[in-house]
N, C-alpha and C positions, 0 to 999 in steps of 0.2 A: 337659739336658732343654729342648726346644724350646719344651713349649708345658705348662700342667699336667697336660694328659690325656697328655700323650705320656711313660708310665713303664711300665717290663717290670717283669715281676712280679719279679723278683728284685729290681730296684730299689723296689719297693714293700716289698716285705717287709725289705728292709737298714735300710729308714728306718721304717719301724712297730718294728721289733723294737730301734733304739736308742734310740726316742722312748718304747718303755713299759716304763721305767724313771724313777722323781721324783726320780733326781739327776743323771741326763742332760736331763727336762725343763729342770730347775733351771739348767742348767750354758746351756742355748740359752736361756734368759730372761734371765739376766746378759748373756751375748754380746749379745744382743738392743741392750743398751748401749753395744756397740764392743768391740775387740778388745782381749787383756787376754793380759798376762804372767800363764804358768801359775801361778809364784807366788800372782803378787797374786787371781788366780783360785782356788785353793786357799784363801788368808786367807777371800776374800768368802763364800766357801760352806761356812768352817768343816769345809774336808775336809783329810786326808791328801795330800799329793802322788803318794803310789804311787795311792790310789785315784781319784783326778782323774784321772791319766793313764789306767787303765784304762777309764774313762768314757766322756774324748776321744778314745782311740783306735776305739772302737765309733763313736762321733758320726763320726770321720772316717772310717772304713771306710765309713760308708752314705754317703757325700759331705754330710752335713749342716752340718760343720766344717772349714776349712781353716787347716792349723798351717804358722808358718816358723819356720825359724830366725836368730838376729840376734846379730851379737856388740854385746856393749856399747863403751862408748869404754875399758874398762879388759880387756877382749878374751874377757869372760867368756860364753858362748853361754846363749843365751835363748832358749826357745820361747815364741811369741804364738799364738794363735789366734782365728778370727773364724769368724762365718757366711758358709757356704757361700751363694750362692744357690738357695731350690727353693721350690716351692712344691707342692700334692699338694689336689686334688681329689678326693675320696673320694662315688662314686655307686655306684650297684647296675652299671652300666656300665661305667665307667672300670674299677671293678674287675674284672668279668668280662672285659674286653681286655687287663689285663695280668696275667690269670692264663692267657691262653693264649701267652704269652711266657716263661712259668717255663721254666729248664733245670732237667735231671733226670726230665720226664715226655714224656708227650705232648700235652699244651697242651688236654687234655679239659677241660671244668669239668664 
């Protein structure tokens, strides 16, 4: 994204629909802090690892979250993940300009 106004409705709606969820907020207010071994991310929020990765998989689907992988020095692989950059401008406008961007219709509001 170029600029915050400039997001298509599809990218509007990827990033609404994994932000309204309070343990995907949850999981971007930790990040907020730096980027964190799933593990040790899992410990902080008192979750499951299968359900954290479900989480961040949605967070990274809408581009909100960006995961690597790293091996350690004993060659064990680790995913980290950080925030993406975005930011999202929410007006009666902006919104009506990336609802005629949705795929699937015809861009009517």
């Amino acid at each position: 994204m170029s600029k915050p106004n400039d997001v298509s409705g599809d990218a509007l709606l990827a990033a609404l629909s994994a932000l309204s969820n309070p343990h995907r907020l949850r999981v971007i207010a930790v990040l907020a802090g730096g980027r964190q071994y799933v593990s040790q991310l899992a410990r902080e929020m008192n979750m499951s690892r299968p359900l954290l990765t479900v989480h961040l998989r949605k967070l990274e689907a809408a581009g909100l979250v960006n995961g690597s992988l790293e091996l350690s020095e004993d060659g064990k692989a680790m995913k980290f993940y950080e925030l993406a950059r975005f930011a999202f401008v929410l007006t009666p406008q902006t919104v009506a300009e990336a609802a005629k961007t949705l795929s699937g219709g015809d861009g009517d509001v």
